[in-house]
N, CA, C and O atoms as a GROMACS GRO file, in nm:
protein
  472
    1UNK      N    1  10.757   8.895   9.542
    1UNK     CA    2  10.616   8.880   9.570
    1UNK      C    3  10.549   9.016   9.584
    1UNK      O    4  10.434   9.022   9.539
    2UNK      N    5  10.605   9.142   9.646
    2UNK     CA    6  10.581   9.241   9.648
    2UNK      C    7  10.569   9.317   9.518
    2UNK      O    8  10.477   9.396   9.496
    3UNK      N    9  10.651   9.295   9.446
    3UNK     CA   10  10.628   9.335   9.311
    3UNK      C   11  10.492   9.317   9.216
    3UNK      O   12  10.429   9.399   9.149
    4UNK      N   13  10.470   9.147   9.243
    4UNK     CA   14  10.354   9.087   9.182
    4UNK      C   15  10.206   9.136   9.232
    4UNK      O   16  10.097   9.131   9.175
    5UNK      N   17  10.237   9.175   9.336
    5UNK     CA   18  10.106   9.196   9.392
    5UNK      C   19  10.094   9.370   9.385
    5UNK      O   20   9.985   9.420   9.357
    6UNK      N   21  10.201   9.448   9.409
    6UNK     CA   22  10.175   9.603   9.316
    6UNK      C   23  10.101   9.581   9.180
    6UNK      O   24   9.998   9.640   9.150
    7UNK      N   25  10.177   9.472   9.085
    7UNK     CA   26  10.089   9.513   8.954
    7UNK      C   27   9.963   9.442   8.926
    7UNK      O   28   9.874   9.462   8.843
    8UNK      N   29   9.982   9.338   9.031
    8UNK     CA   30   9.836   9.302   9.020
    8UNK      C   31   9.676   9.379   9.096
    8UNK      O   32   9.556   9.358   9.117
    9UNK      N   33   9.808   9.500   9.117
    9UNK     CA   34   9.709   9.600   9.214
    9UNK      C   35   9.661   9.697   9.086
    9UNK      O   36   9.546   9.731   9.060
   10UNK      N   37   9.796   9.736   9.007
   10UNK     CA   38   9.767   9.859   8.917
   10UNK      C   39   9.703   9.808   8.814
   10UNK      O   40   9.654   9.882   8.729
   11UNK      N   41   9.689   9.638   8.803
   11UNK     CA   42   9.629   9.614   8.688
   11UNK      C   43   9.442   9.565   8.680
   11UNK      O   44   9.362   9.551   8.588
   12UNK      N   45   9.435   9.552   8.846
   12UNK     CA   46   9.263   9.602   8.857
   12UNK      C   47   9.199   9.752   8.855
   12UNK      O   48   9.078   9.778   8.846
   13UNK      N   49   9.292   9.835   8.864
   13UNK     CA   50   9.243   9.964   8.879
   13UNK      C   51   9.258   9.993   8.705
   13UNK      O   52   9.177  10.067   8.651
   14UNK      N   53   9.344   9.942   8.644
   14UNK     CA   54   9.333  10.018   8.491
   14UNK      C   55   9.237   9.954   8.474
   14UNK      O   56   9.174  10.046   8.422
   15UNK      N   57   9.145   9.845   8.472
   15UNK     CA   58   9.039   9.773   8.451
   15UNK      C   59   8.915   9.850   8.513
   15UNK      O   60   8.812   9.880   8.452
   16UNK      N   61   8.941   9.875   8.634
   16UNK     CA   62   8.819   9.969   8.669
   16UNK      C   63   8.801  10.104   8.612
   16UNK      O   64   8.687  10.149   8.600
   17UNK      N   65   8.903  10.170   8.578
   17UNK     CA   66   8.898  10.313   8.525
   17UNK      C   67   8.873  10.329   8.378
   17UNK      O   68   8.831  10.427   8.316
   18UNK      N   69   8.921  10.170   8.324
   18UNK     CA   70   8.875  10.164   8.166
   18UNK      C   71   8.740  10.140   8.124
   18UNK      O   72   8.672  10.180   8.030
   19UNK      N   73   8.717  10.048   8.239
   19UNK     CA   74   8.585   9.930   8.215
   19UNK      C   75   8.492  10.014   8.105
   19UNK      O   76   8.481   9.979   7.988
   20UNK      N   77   8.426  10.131   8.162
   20UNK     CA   78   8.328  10.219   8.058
   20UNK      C   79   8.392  10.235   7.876
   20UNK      O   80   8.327  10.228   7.772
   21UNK      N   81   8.523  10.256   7.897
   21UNK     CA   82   8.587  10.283   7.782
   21UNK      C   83   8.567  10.120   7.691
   21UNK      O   84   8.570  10.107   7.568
   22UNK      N   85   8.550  10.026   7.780
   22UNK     CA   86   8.647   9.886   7.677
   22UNK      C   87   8.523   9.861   7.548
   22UNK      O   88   8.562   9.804   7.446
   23UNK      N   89   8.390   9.900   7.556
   23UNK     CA   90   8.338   9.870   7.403
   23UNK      C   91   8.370   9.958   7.274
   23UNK      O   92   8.326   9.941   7.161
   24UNK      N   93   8.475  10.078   7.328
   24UNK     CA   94   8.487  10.180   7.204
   24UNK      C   95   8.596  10.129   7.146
   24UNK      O   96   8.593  10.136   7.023
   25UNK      N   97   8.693  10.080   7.192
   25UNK     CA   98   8.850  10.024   7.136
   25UNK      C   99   8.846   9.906   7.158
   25UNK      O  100   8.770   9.853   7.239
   26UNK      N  101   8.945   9.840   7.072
   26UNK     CA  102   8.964   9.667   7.056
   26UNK      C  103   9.062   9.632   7.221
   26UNK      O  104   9.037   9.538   7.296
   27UNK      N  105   9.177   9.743   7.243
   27UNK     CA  106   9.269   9.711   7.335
   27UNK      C  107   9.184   9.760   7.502
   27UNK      O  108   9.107   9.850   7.534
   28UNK      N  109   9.235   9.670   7.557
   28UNK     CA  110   9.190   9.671   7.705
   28UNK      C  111   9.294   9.708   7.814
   28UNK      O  112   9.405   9.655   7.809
   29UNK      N  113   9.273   9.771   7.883
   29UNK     CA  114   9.385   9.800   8.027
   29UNK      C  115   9.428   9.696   8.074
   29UNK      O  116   9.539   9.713   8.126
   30UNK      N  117   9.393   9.604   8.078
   30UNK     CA  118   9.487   9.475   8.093
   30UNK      C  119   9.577   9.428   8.040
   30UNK      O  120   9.672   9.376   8.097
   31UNK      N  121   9.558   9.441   7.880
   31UNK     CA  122   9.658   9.414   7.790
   31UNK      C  123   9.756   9.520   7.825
   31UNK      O  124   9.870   9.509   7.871
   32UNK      N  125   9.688   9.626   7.793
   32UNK     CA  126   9.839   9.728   7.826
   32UNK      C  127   9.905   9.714   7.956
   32UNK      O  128  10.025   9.687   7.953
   33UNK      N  129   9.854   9.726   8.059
   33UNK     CA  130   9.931   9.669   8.182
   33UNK      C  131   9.985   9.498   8.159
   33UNK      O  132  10.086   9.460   8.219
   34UNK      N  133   9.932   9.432   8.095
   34UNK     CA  134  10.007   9.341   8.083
   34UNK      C  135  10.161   9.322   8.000
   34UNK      O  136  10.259   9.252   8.023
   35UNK      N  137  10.124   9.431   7.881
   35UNK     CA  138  10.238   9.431   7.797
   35UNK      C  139  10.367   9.485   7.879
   35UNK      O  140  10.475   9.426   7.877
   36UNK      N  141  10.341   9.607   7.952
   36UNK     CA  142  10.422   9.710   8.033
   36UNK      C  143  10.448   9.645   8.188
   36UNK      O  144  10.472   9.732   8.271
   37UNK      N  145  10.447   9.550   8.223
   37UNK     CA  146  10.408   9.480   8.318
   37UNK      C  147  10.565   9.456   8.364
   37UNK      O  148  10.602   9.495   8.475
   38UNK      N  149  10.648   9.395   8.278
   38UNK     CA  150  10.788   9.365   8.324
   38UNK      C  151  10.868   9.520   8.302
   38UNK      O  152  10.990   9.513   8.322
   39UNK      N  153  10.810   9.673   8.259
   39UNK     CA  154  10.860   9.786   8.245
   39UNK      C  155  10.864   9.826   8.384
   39UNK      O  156  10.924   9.932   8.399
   40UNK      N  157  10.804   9.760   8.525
   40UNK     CA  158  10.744   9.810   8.650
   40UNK      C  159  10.911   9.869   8.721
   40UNK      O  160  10.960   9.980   8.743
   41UNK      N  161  10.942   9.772   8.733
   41UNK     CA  162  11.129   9.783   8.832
   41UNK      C  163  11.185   9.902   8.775
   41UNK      O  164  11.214  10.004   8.837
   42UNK      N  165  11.202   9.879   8.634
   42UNK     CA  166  11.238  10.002   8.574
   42UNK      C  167  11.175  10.111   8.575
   42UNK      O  168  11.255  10.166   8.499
   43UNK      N  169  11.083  10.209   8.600
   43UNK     CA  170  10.994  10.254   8.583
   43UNK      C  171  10.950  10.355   8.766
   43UNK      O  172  10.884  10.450   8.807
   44UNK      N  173  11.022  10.274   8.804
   44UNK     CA  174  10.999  10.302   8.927
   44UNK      C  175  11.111  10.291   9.043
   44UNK      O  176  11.116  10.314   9.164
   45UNK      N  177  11.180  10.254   8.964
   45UNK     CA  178  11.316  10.227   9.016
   45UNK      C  179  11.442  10.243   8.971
   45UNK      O  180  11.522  10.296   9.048
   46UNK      N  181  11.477  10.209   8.864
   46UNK     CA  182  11.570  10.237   8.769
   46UNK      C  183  11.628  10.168   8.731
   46UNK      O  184  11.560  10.077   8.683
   47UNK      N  185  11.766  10.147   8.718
   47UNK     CA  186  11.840  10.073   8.636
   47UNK      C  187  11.829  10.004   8.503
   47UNK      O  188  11.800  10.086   8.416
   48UNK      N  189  11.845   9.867   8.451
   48UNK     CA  190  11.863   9.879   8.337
   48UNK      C  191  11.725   9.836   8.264
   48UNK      O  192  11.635   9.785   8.332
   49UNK      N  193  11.714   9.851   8.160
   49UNK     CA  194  11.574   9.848   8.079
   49UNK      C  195  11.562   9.671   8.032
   49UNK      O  196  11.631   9.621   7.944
   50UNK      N  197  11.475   9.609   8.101
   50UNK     CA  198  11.469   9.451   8.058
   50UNK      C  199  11.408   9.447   7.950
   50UNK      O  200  11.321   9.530   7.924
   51UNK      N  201  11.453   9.319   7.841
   51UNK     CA  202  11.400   9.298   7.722
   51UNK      C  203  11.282   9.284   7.704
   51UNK      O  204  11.226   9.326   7.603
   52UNK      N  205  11.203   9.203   7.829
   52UNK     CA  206  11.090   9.184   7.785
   52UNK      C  207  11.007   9.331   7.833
   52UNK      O  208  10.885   9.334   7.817
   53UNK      N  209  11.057   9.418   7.875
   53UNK     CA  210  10.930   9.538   7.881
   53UNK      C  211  10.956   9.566   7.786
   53UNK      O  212  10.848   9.574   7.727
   54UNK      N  213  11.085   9.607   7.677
   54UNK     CA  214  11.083   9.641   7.552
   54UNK      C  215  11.023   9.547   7.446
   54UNK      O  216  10.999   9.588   7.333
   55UNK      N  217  10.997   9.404   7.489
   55UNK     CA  218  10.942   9.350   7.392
   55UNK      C  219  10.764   9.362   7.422
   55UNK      O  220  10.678   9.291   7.369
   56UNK      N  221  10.748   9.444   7.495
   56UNK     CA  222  10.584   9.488   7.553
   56UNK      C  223  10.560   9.622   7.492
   56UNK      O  224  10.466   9.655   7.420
   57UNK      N  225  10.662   9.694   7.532
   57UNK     CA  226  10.608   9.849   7.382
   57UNK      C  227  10.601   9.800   7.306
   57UNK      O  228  10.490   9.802   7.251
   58UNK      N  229  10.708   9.720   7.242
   58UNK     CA  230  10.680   9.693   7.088
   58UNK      C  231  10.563   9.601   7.007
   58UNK      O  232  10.514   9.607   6.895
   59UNK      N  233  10.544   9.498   7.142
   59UNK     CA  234  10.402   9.447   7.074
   59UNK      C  235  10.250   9.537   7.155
   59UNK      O  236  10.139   9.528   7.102
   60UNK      N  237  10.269   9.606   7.267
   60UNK     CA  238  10.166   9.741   7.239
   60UNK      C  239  10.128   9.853   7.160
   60UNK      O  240  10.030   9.925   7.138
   61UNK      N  241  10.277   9.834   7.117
   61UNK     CA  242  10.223  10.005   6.980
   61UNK      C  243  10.139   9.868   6.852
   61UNK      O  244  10.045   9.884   6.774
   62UNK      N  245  10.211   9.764   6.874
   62UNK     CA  246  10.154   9.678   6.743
   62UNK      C  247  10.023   9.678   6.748
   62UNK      O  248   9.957   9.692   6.645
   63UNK      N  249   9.955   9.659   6.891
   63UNK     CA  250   9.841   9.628   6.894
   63UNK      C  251   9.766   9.770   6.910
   63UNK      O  252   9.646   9.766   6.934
   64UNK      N  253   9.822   9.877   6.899
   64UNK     CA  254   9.727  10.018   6.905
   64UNK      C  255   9.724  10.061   6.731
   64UNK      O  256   9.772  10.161   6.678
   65UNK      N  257   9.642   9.936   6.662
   65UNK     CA  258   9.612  10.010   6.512
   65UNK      C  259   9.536  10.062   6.517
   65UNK      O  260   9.584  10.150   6.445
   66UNK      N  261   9.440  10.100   6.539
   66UNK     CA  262   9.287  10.231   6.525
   66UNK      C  263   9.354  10.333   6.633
   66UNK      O  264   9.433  10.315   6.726
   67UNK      N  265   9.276  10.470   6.570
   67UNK     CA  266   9.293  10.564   6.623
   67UNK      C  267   9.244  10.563   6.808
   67UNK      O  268   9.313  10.608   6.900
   68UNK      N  269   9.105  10.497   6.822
   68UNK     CA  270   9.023  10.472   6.943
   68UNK      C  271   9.149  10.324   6.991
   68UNK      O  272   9.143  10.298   7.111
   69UNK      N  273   9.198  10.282   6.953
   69UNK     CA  274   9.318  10.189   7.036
   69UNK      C  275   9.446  10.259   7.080
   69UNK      O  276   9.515  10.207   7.168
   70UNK      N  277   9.488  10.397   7.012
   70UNK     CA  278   9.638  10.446   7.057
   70UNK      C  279   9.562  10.535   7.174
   70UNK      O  280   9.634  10.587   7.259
   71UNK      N  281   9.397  10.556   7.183
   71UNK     CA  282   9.373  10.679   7.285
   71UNK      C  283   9.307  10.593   7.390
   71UNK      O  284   9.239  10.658   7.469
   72UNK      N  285   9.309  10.473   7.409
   72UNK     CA  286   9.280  10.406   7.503
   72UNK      C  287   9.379  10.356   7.555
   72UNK      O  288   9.372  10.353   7.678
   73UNK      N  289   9.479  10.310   7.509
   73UNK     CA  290   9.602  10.297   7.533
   73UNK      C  291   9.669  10.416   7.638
   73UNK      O  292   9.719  10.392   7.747
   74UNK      N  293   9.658  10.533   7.583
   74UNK     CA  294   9.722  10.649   7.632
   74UNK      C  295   9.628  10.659   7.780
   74UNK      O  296   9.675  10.695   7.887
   75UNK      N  297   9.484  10.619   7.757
   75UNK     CA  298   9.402  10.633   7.901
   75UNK      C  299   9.450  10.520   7.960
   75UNK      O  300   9.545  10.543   8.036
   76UNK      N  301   9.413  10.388   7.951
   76UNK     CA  302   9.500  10.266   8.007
   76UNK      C  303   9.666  10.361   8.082
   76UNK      O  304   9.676  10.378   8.203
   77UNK      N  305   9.736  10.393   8.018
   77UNK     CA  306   9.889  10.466   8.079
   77UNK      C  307   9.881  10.574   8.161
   77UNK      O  308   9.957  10.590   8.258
   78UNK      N  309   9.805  10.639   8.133
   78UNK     CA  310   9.773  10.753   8.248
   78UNK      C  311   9.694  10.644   8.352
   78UNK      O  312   9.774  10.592   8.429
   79UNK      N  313   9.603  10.615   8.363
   79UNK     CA  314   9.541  10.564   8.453
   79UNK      C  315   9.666  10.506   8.540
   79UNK      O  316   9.697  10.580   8.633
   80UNK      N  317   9.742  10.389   8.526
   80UNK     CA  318   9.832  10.288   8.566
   80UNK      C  319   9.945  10.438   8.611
   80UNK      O  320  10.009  10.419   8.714
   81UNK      N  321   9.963  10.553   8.553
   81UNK     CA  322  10.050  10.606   8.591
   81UNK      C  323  10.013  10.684   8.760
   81UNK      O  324  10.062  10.669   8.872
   82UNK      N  325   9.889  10.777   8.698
   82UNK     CA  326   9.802  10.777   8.868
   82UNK      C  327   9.792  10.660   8.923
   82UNK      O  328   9.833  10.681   9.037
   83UNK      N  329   9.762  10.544   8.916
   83UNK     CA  330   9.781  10.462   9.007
   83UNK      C  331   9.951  10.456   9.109
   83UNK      O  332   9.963  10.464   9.232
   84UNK      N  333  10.038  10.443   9.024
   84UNK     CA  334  10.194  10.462   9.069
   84UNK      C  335  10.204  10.540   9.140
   84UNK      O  336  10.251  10.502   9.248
   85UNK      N  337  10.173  10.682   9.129
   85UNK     CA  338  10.209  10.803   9.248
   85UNK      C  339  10.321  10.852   9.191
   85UNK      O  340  10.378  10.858   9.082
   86UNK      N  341  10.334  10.885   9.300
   86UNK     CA  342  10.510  10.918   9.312
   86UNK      C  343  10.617  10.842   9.306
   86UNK      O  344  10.730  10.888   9.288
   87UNK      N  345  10.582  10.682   9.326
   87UNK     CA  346  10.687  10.603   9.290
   87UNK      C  347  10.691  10.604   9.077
   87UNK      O  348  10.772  10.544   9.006
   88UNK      N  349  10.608  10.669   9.045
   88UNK     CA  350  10.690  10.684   8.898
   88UNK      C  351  10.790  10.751   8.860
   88UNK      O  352  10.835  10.840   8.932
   89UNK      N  353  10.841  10.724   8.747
   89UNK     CA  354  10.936  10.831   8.776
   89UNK      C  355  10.905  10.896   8.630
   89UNK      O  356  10.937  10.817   8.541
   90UNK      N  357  10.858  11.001   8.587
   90UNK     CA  358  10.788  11.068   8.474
   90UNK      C  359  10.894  11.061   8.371
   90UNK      O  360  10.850  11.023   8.263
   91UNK      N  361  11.029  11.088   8.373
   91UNK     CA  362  11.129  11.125   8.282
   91UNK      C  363  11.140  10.968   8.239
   91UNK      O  364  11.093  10.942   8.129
   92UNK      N  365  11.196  10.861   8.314
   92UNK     CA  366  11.196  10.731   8.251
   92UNK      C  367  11.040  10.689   8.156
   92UNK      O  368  11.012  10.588   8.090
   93UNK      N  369  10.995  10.762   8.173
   93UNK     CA  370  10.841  10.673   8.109
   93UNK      C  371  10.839  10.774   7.998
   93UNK      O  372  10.853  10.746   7.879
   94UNK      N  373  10.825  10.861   8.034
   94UNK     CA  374  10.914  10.932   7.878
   94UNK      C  375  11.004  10.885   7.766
   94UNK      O  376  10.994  10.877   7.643
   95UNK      N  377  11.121  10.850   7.881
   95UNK     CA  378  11.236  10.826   7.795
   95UNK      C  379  11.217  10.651   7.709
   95UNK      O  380  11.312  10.592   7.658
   96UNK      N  381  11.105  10.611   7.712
   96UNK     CA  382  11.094  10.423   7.771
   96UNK      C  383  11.030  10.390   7.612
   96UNK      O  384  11.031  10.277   7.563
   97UNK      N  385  10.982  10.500   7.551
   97UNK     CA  386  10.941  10.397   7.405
   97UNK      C  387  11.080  10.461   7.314
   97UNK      O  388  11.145  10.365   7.273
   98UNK      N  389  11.136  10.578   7.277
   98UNK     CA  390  11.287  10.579   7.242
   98UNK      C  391  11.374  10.480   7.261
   98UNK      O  392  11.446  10.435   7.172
   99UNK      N  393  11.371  10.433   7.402
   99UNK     CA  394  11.502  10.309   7.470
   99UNK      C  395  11.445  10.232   7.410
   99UNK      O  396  11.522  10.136   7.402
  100UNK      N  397  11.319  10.201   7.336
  100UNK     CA  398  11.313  10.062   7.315
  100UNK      C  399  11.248  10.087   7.176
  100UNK      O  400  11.149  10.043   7.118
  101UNK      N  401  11.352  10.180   7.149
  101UNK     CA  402  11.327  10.183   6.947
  101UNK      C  403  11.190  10.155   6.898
  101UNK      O  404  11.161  10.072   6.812
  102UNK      N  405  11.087  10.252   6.978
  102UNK     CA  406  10.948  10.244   6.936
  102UNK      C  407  10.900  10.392   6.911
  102UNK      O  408  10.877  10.468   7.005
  103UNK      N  409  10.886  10.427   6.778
  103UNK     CA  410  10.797  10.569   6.759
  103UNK      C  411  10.699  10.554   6.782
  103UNK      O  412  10.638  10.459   6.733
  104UNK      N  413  10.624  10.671   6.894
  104UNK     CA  414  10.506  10.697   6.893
  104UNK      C  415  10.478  10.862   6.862
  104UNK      O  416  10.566  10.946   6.849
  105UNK      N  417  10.327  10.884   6.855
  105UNK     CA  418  10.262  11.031   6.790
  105UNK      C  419  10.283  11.129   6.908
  105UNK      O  420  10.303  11.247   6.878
  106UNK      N  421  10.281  11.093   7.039
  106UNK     CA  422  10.177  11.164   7.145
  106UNK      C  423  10.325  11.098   7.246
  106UNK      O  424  10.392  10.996   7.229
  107UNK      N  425  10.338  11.233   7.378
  107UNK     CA  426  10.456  11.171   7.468
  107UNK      C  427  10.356  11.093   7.578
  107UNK      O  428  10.235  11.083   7.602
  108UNK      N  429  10.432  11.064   7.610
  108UNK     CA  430  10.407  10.989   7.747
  108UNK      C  431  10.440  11.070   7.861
  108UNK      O  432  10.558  11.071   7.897
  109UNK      N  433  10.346  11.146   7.931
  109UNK     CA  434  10.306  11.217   8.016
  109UNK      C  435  10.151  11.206   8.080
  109UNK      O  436  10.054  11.159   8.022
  110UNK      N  437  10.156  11.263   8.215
  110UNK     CA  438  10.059  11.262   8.294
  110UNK      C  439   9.952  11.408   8.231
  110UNK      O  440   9.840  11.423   8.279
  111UNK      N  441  10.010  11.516   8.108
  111UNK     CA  442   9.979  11.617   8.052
  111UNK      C  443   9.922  11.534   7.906
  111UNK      O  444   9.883  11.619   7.826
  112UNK      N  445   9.914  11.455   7.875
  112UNK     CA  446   9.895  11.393   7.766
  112UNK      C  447   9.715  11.436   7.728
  112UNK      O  448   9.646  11.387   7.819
  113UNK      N  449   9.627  11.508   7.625
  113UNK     CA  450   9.549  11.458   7.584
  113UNK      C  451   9.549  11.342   7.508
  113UNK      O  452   9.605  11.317   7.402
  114UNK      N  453   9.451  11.251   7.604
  114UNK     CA  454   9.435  11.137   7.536
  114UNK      C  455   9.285  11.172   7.381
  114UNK      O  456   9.246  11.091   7.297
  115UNK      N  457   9.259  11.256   7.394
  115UNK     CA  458   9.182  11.253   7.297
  115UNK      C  459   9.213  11.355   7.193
  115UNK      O  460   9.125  11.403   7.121
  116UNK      N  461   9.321  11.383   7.187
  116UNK     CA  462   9.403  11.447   7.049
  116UNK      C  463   9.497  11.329   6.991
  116UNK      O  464   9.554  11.357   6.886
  117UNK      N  465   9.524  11.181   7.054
  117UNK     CA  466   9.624  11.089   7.002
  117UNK      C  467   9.556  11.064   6.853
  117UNK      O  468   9.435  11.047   6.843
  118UNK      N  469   9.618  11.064   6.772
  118UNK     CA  470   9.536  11.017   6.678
  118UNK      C  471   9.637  10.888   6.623
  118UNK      O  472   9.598  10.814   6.532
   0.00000   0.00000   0.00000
């Protein structure tokens, strides 16, 4: 229950921090927190990588086709990542689209321009 209610915490704040952004891109901070949603345990905790967060990169990179969808995306992930704190753990979220056999352009970092993703 504690779990559910963290991401239902991080997933109003990517909504508030996107809200201005959501008429430029098709994808919304919800979706992405929704896709990455079962990535949370892992992510913040460790152990082993569950299928369905890997089956959430893989249908999030699907859904970041326009250039303005992979850089809203990347704001959606930073946002949700400041939300986390210090319970993230930067190297797993790094390491988390590789583990789950997903190329992307741009790393996954809190250093990320989101407006060089192309």
């Amino acid at each position: 229950m504690e779990g559910l209610l963290k991401l239902s915490t991080l997933v109003i704040v990517c909504m508030l921090v996107a809200a201005p952004m959501a008429s430029e891109a098709a994808i919304s901070c919800g979706a992405v927190t929704g896709s990455l949603g079962q990535c949370y345990n892992y992510l913040t905790r460790g152990g082993f990588i569950p299928r369905g967060c890997c089956s959430g990169v893989r249908r999030l990179n699907s859904m970041a086709r326009t250039t303005r969808d992979r850089q809203q995306a990347c704001r959606c992930i930073q946002g949700a990542a400041r939300a986390l704190g210090s319970r993230l753990n930067a190297g797993r979220a790094a390491r988390l689209p590789g583990a789950c056999r997903v190329r992307i352009s741009y790393p996954i970092s809190a250093r990320t321009n989101c407006n060089t993703v192309r």
